[in-house]
GUBAMI-207073 format. One line per 3 residues: number of its first residue (from 0); their letters; for each residue x, y negated, z negated of C-alpha. Coordinates in steps of 0.2 Angstrom, whole numbers, plus 2048, in hexadecimal, padded with zeros to 3 digits. Example, Ala and Ser with C-alpha at 12.3 -4.5 7.8 and 13.67 -1.06 7.14 Angstrom:
<atoms>
0> AS> 83E:816:7D9; 844:805:7DC
</atoms>
This chain:
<atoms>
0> XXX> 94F:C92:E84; 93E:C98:E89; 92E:C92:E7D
3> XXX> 928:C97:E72; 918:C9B:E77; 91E:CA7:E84
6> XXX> 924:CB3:E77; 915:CB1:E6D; 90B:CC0:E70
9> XXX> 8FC:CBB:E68; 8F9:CAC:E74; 8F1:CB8:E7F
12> XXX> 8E5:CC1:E73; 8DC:CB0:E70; 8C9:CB2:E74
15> XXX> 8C2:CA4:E7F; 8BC:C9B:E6F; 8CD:C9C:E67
18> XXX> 8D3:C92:E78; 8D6:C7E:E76; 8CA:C77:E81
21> XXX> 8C9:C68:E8E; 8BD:C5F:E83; 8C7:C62:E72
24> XXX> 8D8:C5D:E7B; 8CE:C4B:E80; 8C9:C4B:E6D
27> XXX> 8DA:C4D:E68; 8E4:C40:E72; 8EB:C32:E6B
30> XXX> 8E4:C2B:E7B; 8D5:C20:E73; 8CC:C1E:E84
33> XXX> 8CC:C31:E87; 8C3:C33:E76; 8B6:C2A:E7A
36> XXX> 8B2:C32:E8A; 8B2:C40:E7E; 8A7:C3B:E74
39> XXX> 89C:C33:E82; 89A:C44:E88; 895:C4B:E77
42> XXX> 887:C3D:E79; 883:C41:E8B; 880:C55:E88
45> XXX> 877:C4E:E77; 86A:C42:E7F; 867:C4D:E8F
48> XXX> 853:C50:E92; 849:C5B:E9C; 845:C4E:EA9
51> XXX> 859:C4D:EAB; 85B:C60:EAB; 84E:C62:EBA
54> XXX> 857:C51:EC5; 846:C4B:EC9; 840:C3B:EBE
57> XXX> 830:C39:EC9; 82C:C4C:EC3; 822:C52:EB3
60> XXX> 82B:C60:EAD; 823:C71:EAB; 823:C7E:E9C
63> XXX> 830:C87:EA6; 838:C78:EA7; 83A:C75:E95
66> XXX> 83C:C88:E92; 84C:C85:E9E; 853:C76:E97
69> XXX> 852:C7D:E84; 85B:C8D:E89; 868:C84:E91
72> XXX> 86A:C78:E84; 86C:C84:E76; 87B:C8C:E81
75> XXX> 883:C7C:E84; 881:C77:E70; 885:C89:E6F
78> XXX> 897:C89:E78; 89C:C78:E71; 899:C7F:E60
81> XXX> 8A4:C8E:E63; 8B2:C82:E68; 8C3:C85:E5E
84> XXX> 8CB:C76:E54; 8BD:C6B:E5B; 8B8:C64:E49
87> XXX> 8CA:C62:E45; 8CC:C58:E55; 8BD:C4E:E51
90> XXX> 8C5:C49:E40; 8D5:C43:E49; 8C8:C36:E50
93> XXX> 8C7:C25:E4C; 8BB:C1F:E3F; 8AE:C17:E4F
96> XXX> 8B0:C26:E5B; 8AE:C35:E4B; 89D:C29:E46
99> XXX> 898:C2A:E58; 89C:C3D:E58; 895:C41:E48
102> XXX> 883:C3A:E4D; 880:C44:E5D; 875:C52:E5B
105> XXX> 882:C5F:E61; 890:C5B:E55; 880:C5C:E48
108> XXX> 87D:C6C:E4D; 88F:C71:E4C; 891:C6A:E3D
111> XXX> 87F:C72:E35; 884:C82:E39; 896:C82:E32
114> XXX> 88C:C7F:E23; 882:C8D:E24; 88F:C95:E2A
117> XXX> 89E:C91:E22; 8AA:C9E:E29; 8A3:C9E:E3A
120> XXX> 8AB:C8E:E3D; 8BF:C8E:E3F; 8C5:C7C:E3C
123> X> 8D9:C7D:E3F
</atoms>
């Protein structure tokens, strides 16, 4: 019997942010110490700063610097807001690892723009 999915031909229409990701999969395991690298890395892309963006501590950052560091922020934020099923998968979460999620500042972004945005985000 072959699967299912191979005779779906709608698998291969989905865009890129219909696609399950890595980080939604590690979301999703029942696996509870793959969750909370997970959720360590929603805290590590959260609490970046410039100085880590240029890889020089000794350094002071310049306004191009900053300019950089913003912009690719607000793709990264950006990317991880556009993830499919990534709230879903965050809800599956147990009650320490959604709080830990919940409180970094790019689940607060995703989850401030689904409500200004309330069919811009698809949650299953």
């Amino acid at each position: 019997s072959e699967s299912s999915m191979s005779n779906d031909p709608s698998a291969d229409s989905l865009t890129t942010s219909q696609k399950t990701t890595w980080l939604v999969h590690m979301l999703r395991t029942e696996y509870k110490p793959i969750n909370k690298i997970a959720v360590d890395y929603l805290e590590l892309l959260s609490n970046l700063t410039v100085v880590d963006y240029i890889l020089d501590e000794g350094a002071s950052p310049t306004p191009a610097d900053f300019d950089s560091f913003h912009q690719s922020q607000k793709q990264i934020f950006s990317e991880v807001e556009h993830l499919h099923s990534l709230v879903t998968a965050m809800l599956m979460l147990e009650d320490n690892e959604k709080e830990r999620a919940a409180v970094t500042l790019i689940i607060q972004q995703v989850l401030n723009n689904a409500v200004v945005r309330p069919f811009g985000i698809t949650i299953f």
